[in-house]
C-alpha positions in Angstrom: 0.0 0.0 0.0 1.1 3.8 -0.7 2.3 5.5 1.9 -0.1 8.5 3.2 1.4 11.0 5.9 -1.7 12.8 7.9 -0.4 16.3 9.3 -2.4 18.1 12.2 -3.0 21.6 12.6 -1.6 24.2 14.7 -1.9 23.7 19.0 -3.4 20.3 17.6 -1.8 16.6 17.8 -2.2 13.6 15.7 -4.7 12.2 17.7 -7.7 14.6 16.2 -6.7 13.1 13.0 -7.3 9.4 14.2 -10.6 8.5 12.8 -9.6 9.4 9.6 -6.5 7.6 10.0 -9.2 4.6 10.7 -11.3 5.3 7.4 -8.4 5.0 5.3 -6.8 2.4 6.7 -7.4 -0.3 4.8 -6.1 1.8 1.5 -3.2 3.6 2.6 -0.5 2.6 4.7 -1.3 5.3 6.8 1.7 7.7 8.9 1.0 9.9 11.9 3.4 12.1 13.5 3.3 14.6 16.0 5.4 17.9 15.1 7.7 20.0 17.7 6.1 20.6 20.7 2.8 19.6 19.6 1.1 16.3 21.0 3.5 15.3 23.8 6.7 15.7 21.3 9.4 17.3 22.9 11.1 19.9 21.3 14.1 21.7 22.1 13.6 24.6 19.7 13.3 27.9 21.0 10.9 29.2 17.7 7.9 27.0 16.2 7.8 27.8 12.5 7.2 26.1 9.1 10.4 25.5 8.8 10.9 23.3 11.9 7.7 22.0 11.3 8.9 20.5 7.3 12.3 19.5 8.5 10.0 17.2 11.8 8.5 15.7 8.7 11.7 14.9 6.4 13.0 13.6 9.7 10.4 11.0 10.5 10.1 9.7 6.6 13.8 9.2 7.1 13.6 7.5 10.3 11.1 5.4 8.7 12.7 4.7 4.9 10.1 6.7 3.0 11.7 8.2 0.0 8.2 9.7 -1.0 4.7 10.2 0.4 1.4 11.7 0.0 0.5 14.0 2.4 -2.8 15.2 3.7 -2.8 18.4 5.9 -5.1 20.3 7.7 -4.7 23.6 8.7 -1.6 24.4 9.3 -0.3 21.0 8.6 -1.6 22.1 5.0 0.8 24.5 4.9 3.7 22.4 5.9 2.9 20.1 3.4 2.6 22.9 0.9 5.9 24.0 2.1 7.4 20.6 1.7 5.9 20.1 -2.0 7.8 23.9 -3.0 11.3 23.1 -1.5 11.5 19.0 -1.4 9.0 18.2 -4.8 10.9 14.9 -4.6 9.6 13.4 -1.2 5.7 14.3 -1.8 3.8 12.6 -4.5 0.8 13.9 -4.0 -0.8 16.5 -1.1 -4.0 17.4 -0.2 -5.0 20.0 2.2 -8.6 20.9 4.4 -9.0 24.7 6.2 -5.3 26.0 5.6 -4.3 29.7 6.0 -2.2 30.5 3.0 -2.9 34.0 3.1 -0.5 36.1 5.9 0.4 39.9 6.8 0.4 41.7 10.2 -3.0 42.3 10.2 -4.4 38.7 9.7 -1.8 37.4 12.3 -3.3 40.1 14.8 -7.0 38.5 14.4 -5.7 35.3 14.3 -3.7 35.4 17.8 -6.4 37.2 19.9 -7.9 33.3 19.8 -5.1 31.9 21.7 -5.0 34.0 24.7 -5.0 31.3 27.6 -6.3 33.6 30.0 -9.4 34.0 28.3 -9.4 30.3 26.9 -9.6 28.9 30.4 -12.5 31.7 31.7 -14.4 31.5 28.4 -13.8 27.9 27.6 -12.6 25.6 30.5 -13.4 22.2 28.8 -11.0 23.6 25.7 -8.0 24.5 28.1 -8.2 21.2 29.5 -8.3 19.5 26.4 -4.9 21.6 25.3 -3.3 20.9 28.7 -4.1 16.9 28.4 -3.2 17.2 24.0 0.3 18.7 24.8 1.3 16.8 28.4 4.0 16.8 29.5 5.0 20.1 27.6 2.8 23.4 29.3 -0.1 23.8 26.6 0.4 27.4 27.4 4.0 27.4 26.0 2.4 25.8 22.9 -0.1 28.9 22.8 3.0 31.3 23.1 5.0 29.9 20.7 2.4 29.7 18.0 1.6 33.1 18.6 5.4 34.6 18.2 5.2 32.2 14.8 2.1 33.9 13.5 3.5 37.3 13.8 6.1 36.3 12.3 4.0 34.9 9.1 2.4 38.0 9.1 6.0 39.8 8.8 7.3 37.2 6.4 4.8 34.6 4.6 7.0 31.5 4.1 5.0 30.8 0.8 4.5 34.0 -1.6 2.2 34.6 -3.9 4.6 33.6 -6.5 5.5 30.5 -4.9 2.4 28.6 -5.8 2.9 28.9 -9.4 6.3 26.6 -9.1 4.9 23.8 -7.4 3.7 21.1 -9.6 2.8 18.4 -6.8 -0.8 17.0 -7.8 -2.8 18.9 -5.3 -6.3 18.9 -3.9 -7.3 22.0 -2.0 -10.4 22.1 0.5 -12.3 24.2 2.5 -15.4 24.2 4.3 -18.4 26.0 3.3 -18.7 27.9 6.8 -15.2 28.4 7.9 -14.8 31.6 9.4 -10.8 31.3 9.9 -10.1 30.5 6.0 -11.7 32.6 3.2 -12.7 31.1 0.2 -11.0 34.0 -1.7 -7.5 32.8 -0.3 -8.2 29.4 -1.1 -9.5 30.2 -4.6 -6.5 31.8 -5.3 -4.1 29.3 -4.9 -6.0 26.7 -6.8 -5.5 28.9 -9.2 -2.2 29.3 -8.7 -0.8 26.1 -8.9 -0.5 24.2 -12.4 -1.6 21.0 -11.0 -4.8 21.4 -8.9 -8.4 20.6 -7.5 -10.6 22.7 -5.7 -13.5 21.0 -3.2 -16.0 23.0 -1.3 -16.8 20.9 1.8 -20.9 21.5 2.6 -21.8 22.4 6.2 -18.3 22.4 7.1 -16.6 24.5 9.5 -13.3 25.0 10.7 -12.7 22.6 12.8 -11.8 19.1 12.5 -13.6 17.5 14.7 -16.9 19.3 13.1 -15.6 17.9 9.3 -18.0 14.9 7.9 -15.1 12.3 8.0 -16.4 9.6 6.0 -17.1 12.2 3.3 -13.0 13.5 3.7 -12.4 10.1 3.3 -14.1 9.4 0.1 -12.3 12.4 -1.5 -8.8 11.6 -0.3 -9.1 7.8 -1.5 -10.4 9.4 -4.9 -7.2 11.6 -5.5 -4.4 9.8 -3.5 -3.7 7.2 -6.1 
């Protein structure tokens, strides 16, 4: 069976992505890593960033013999795997990716980090914090928090992927989003379907943001469609 690497999203681990990881089981020979700092992975790295992030997943194919693998990320794990298919084309046949954030300046990053605040996460939404302080044991879910925020301002500063990057990547590609996300515009996402020479575009129905909310038997269907 093809190899198929599933890539979680930012403060997320590989865990969220296990019931998919069970759909496609029986198709795939199926990967699941944890990056830096994310999931109970230790990480000695002062910085998160996309770059850390790729090199965690060139690390783990090698540790594991995989010349080449598809790759299916959400969220930010989209963007890795973008990343990956615009500066190592040779290790990712194919990529797929659900809700990812392409688009960056300072503005965006502003809007985006007033969600990670973990004062307000654990007054507003106590059953959340808890989940991110028993997703990222031992490491202090807070730290995660911190550390994504310093790496979205810096995306903001510095998009690792222009505009102009897209345009060079010729990995077959399927790019998703959900009808109702409210984090990922469909304008964003149209554009770099456009973008790139090799592409798809899918419009998830009744989909938000999250992954838990996404209709997994439905992701399923169209990752065993196009990962062949």
């Amino acid at each position: 069976m093809k190899p198929l690497l599933l890539l979680h999203g930012a403060i997320g681990s590989s865990n969220q992505l296990q019931p998919l990881a069970g759909k496609l089981a029986n198709s795939y020979q199926i990967h699941l890593l944890d990056i830096s700092g994310h999931g109970g992975n230790s990480s000695s790295a002062d910085a998160f960033s996309i770059e850390l992030f790729a090199a965690d997943v060139l690390t783990y194919m090698d540790s594991k013999g995989l010349d080449k693998v598809s790759i299916f990320g959400y969220s930010m794990g989209g963007y890795v795997g973008m990343y990956l298919a615009k500066h190592h084309p040779e290790r990712v046949e194919r990529l797929a990716t659900l809700a990812t954030k392409y688009h960056w300046d300072p503005a965006i990053a502003a809007r985006e980090i007033q969600m990670l605040n973990p004062e307000k996460i654990e007054q507003k939404l106590p059953a959340f914090a808890e989940t991110l302080k028993q997703r990222h044991a031992p490491a202090d879910w807070k730290a995660v928090l911190a550390k994504t925020v310093e790496m979205m301002i810096a995306m903001g500063n510095n998009n690792p992927l222009s505009s102009s990057d897209f345009a060079g990547i010729n990995t077959p590609s399927l790019i998703m989003l959900g009808d109702r996300d409210k984090m990922v515009s469909l304008e964003e996402t149209v554009n770099v379907y456009k973008a790139l020479p090799a592409a798809e575009l899918c419009i998830l129905p009744a989909t938000s943001h999250p992954i838990e909310q996404v209709n997994i038997d439905l992701l399923a269907f169209l990752l065993s469609r196009v990962m062949v």
